[in-house]
ZAMI-793755 format. One record per residue (C-alpha): x, y, z; residue in one letter. Coordinates in steps of 0.1 Angstrom, whole numbers, plus 5000, padded with zeros to 4 digits. Example, Ala and Ser with C-alpha at 12.3 -4.5 7.8 and 13.67 -1.06 7.14 Angstrom:
<lumkols>
512349555078a 513749895071s 
</lumkols>
This chain:
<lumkols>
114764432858x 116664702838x 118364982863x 117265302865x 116965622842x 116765882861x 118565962892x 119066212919x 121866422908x 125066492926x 123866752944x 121266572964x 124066262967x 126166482979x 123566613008x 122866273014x 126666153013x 127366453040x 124266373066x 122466683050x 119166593037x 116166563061x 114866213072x 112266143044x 114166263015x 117166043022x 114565753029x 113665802991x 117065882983x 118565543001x 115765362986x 116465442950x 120265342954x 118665002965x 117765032927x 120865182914x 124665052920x 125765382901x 124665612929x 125965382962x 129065342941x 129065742936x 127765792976x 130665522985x 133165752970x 131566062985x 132065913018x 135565763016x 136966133003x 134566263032x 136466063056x 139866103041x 139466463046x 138066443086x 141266273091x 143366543072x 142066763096x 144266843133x 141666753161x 140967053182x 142467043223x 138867033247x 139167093284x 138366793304x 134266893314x 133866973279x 131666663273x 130266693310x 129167053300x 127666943261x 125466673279x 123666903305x 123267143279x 121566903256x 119866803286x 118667163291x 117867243256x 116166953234x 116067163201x 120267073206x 119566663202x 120966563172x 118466483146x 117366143134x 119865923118x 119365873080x 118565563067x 121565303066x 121965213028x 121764823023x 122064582995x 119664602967x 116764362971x 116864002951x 115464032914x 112163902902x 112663532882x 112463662847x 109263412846x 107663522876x 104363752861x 104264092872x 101264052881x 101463772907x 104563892920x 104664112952x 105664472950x 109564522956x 109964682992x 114064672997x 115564793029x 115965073042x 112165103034x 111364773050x 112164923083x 110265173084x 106864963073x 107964673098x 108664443069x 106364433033x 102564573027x 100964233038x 098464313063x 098864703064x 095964953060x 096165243036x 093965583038x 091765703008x 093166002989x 091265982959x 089265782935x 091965502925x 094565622947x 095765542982x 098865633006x 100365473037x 102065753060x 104965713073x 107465833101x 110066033090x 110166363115x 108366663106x 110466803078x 108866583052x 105766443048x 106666043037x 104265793025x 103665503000x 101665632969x 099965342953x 098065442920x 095465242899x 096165222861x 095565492845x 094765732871x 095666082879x 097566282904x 095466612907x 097666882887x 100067022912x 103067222920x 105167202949x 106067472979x 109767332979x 110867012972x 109366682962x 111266302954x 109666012943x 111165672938x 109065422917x 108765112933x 106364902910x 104564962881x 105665322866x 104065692858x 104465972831x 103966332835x 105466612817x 109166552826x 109266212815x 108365842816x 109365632852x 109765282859x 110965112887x 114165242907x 113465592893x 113765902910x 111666222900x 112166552914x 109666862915x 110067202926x 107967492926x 108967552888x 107167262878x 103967172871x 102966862862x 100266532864x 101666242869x 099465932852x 100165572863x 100865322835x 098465032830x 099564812849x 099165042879x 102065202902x 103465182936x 106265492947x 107565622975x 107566022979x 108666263002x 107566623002x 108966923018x 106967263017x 103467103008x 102167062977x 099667272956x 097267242934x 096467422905x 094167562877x 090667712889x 089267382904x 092567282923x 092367652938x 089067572951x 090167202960x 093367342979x 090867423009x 089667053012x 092066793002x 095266663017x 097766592998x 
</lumkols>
């Protein structure tokens, strides 16, 4: 398996690094560096200067309630619970035997991913989006709508832009669009200056994606589609 092409960028390591990004798009962003020992090398680095500079840093005297006081206040006021812990990076899942045929072999579902479907896709239902084209939902909070996108050969995404921010890790398979050709371990990025229609290869594909704002479809029949169809 060759490693990836395209990656995430520094800035969204960065977010990710520092506990910034929301649920889902570190889910994508964890599961990518599964993929990739460039980026956890880059994220490890992130982290130990993170940490070098926490320590730098003279701790701040507190009265002795202090923590009594900061627990009945969450207590009081839920919106202060601190939000869901992003997915713990692990080791990249095993390699396919370079004999094994794509075709036989299961889709690659490393961990952090794992966790959230309760292990691979054996036995798990997915929901109709399209002709060819099916999703598995998952929960990530309400920031991001998560789920696994699994594409038949040759089919096509409805043309779409996006209302903010949208990442999508190739787990199987691969898809082109207008920004580029993506295999497995590869990260794409939209944002509402792109447009595109992503296509899945021949051999079909399987990502993961994450979307924040919605996406929205476009041209005259994906105005009028925009009313009916969740995606």
């Amino acid at each position: 398996m060759s490693l990836p092409s395209h990656h995430p960028g520094d800035t969204l390591l960065i977010d990710y690094a520092g506990g910034a990004l929301c649920e889902g798009a570190s889910l994508v962003v964890a599961t990518h560096m599964a993929f990739c020992p460039c980026c956890r090398r880059m994220v490890g680095e992130m982290e130990a200067v993170g940490g070098a500079l926490l320590d730098d840093l003279e701790p701040d005297s507190v009265s002795p309630d202090c923590l009594d006081a900061l627990l009945a206040r969450i207590d009081r006021d839920e919106s202060l619970r601190p939000p869901p812990c992003r997915p713990a990076l692990q080791p990249p899942a095993p390699q396919r035997p370079a004999h094994t045929p794509t075709t036989a072999a299961r889709p690659i579902i490393p961990e952090p991913l794992r966790g959230y479907l309760g292990g691979g896709l054996e036995g798990k239902r997915w929901r109709f989006l399209q002709p060819g084209m099916a999703v598995i939902d998952l929960r990530t909070g309400s920031s991001a709508v998560t789920r696994l996108v699994r594409m038949k050969g040759g089919v096509a995404a409805p043309q779409h832009t996006h209302g903010d921010i949208e990442l999508t890790v190739v787990l199987e398979g691969g898809f082109s669009d207008e920004l580029g050709s993506f295999q497995p371990g590869d990260i794409a990025i939209g944002d509402p200056s792109i447009e595109h229609r992503p296509v899945a290869d021949p051999e079909g594909c399987l990502c993961l994606s994450a979307t924040i704002g919605g996406l929205r479809l476009t041209g005259p029949i994906g105005r009028i589609l925009n009313r009916f169809m969740d995606f």
